[in-house]
N, C-alpha and C positions, 0 to 999 in steps of 0.2 A: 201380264204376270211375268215374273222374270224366273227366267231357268237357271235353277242353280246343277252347276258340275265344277267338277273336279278337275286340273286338265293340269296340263306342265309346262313349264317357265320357256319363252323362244330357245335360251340359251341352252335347256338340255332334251331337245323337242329329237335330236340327233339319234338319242342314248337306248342303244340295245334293248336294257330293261324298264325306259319308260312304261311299256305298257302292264308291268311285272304291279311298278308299285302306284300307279295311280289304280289299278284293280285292286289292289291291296286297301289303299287308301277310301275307295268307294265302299269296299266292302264291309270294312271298321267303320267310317262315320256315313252310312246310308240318310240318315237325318240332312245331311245338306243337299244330297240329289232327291231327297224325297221317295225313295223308293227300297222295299227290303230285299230286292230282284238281286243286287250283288253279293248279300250276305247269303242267300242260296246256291250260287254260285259259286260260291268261297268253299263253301260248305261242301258241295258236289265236287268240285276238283280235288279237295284236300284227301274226299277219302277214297276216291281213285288214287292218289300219288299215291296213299296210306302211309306206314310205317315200314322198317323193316322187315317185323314179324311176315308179312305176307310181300314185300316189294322185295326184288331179287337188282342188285344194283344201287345206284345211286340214283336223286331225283332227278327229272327231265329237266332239262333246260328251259331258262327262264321263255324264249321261243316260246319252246314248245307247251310250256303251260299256260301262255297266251294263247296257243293255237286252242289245247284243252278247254279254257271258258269260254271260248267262243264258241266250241258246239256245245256247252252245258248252256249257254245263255239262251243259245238259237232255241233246243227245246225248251227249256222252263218257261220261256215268251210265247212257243206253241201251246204246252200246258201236253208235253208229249214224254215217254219215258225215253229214255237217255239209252240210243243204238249203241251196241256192243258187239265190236268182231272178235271171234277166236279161231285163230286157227290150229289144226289137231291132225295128227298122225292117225291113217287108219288102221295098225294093229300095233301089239309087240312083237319085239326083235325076234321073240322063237316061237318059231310053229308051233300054232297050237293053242298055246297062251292067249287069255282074256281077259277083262277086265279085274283088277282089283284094287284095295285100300288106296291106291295113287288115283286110281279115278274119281274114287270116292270122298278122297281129298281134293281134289279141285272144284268136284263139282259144287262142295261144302263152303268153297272158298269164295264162288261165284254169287252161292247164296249170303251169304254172310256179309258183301258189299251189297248186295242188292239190300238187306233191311239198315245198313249204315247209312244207303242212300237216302232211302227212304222216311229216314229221321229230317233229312231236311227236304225230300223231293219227295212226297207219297206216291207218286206215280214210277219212282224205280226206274231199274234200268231195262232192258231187252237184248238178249244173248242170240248172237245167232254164229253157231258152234261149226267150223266147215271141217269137214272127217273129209281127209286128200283122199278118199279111194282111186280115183283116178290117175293119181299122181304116183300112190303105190305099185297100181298094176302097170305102171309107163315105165319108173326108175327098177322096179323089181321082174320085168318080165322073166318068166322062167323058173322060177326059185319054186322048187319043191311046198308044196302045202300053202301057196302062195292065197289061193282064191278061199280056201275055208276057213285061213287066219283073217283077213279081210272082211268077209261077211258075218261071221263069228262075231269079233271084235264092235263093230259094229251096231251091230244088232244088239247084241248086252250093255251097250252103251245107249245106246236109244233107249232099250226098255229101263234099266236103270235112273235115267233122268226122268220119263215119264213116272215110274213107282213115287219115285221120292217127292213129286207134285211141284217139281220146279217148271211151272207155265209158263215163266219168262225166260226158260232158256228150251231155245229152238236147234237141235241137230239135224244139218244136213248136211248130206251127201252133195262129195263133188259131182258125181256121176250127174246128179241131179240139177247141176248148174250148166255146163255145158258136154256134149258129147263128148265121149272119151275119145274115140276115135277122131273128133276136130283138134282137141286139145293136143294128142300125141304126135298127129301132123303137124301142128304148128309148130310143139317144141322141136319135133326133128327136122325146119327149116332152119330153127335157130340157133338149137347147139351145134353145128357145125362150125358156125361162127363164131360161138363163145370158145369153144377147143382152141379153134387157131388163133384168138387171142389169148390164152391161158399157155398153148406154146410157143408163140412169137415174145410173149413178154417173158417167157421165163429166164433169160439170162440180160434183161433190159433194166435200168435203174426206174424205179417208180415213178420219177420225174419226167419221165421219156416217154411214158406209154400211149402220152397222146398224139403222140408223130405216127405212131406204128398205121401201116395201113388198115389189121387186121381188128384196131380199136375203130379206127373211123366206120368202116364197115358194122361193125354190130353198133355205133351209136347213131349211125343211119337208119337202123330200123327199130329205134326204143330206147334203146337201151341208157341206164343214164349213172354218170359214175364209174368206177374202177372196181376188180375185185381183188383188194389187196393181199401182201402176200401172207398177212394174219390171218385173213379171209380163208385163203388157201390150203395154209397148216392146220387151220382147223378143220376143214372137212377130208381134208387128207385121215388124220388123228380118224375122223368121227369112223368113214370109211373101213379105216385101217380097223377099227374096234367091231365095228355091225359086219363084217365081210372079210375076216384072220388069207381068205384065201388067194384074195382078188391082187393085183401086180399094182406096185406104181400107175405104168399107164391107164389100166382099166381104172381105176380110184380117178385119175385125171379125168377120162373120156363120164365115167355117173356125174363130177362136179360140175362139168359141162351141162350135160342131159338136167339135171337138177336145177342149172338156171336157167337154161333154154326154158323149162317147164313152167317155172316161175313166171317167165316174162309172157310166155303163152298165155299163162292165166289172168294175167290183169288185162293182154291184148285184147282177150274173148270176153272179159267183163264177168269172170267167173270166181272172183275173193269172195262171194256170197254176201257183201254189201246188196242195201235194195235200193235202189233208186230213187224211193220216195224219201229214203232217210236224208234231213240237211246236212249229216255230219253225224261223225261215230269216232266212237275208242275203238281202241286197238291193246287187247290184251294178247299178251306172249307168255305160255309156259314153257316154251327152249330159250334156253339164256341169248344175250345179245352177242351177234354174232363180231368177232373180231375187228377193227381195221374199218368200222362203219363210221363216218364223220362224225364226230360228238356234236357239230356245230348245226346238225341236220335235224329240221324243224317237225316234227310229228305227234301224234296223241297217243302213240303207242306208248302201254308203259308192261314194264316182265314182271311177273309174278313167280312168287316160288307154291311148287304143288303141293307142298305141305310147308304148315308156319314154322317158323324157327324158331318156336319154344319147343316143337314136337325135336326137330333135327336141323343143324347146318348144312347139312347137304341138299343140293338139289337136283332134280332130272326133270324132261318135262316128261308129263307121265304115260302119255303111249309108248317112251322110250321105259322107262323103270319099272322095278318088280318091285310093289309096294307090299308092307310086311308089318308086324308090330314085334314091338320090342316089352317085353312081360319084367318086371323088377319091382314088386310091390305097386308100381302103376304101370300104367299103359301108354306107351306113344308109337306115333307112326315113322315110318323109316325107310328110307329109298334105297335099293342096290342096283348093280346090275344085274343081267342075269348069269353072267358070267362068274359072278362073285361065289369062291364056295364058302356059303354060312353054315349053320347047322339048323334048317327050317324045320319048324314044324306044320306040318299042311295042318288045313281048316279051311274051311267056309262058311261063309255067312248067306241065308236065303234071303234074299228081300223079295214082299211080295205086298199087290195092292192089291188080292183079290183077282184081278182078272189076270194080270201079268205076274210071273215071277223069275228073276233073275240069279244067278249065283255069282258071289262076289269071291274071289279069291281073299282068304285073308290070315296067308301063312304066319307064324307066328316066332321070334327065338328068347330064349327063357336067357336073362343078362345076368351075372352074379355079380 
């Protein structure tokens, strides 16, 4: 019997996006390989990449959308649902504060690809949601109201996604991954060496930095790549905004402490991927960070926490106070919390019976 496929000419066997459009091309005429396996495939990537209304950015790279059906291929060949990371902040900015309309927008958002998916993959996807508790209590030690924003936050977030009977999306705790105490050791052998490369390159041209002694040293033990100086301004900014108090240097010494902590956590095998998964997405509700290689191959793709038919704006939503906007209709709206609006508080109960949770769901009337 002879196998029919699809394949590409010697002369452009070279080319970046071969693999882009013969999976294109597999997946439009499936009749010559004999198989509907591509047009599911097609199908599953496209509505992860989605649209704008929910995609935050531009599409992934032709790369990386190769990298993307190869793990939608690996499961649909297992007949398994499609692993999904997220990663999530464990509280908001101000003591106190807890879950609302921003949570309840993502978690809406999570559902709402899962039955897209599901139009072509009935088996869906699987959400497993990491809440950095650990990473809070490491980068925030100290900070006033610190531990009952944390377990608060948390907790209404758990019960919240249980109410609303999303079984395919799994929140865990980092705590729950690895020891807080292993994790905070680790980071604190490694940002010392991310500091002194963040102050040896600071008056160095970008081009240089891989001479410096203090880059060889931290890419001795992991580390891979630059944190440019986009990288940098941005979380300076972020800092400067979450912490009005904190000095230049200390802003410098958290961006440290925050990669150290990072690199900790993939060291310790604590991203809350499982082992048995072949391959997983990677969803983002904080925007792409600065100065990242566009050329860099990955399945992650950003989401916005609310669709942009609702609003332009986005935050990811453990950061934002989500709120509704009243004008003959209704739509949802992100601030800071810094921002002074003129809210009007509310709540909403959500309840299954045995759990019930309150949602924040302040409201400002538009004219």
């Amino acid at each position: 019997m002879v196998k029919r496929d699809i394949s590409v000419i010697d002369d452009f066997s070279e080319d970046p996006n071969k693999g882009v459009i013969t999976d294109f091309m597999r997946m439009e005429f499936p009749e010559v390989i004999g198989s509907q396996q591509e047009s599911v495939v097609g199908g599953v990537v496209a509505e992860f990449i989605g649209s704008r209304q929910v995609r935050l950015g531009g599409r992934p790279t032709p790369e990386s959308e190769v990298a993307m059906r190869a793990v939608a291929r690996d499961c649909i060949f297992r007949q398994r649902p499609i692993p999904v990371l997220v990663g999530a902040g464990p509280k908001k900015p101000v003591s106190g504060a807890s879950i609302d309309i921003a949570e309840l927008s993502a978690l809406k958002t999570l559902a709402c690809l899962n039955k897209r998916i599901q139009v072509y993959y009935p088996p869906g996807i699987v959400v497993r949601i990491r809440l950095e508790d650990a990473t809070g209590y490491y980068l925030e030690e100290g900070v006033k109201g610190l531990h009952d924003s944390i377990e608060r936050y948390i907790g209404d977030f758990c019960a919240l996604t249980r109410i609303l009977g999303y079984n395919f999306i799994s929140p865990v705790r980092e705590r729950d991954l690895v020891d807080p105490a292993k994790l905070k050791f680790a980071a604190d052998q490694i940002s010392p060496l991310i500091l002194d490369y963040l102050q040896e390159s600071e008056s160095v041209p970008e081009d240089q930095w891989q001479n410096l002694g203090a880059w060889k040293r931290l890419h001795k033990i992991g580390w891979q790549g630059s944190i440019s100086n986009e990288a940098r301004k941005y979380y300076d900014e972020r800092y400067r905004k979450l912490f009005p108090e904190m000095t230049g240097k200390e802003r410098i010494e958290l961006t440290a402490k925050y990669f150290g902590n990072t690199l900790a956590r993939y060291q310790l095998h604590a991203t809350g991927a499982l082992s048995s998964w072949p391959g997983y997405f990677q969803i983002n509700f904080a925007p792409p960070i600065p100065g990242v290689p566009k050329e860099l191959t990955t399945t992650r793709i950003y989401y916005r926490t609310v669709p942009q038919k609702h609003t332009d704006r986005h935050m990811p939503f453990w950061r934002a106070k989500g709120y509704l906007r009243l004008n003959g209709t209704t739509k949802i709206s992100l601030a800071s919390f810094h921002e002074k609006l003129n809210f009007n508080p509310f709540a909403v109960v959500f309840s299954n019976g045995k759990e019930t949770v309150s949602v924040q769901s302040d409201y400002v009337l538009v004219d």
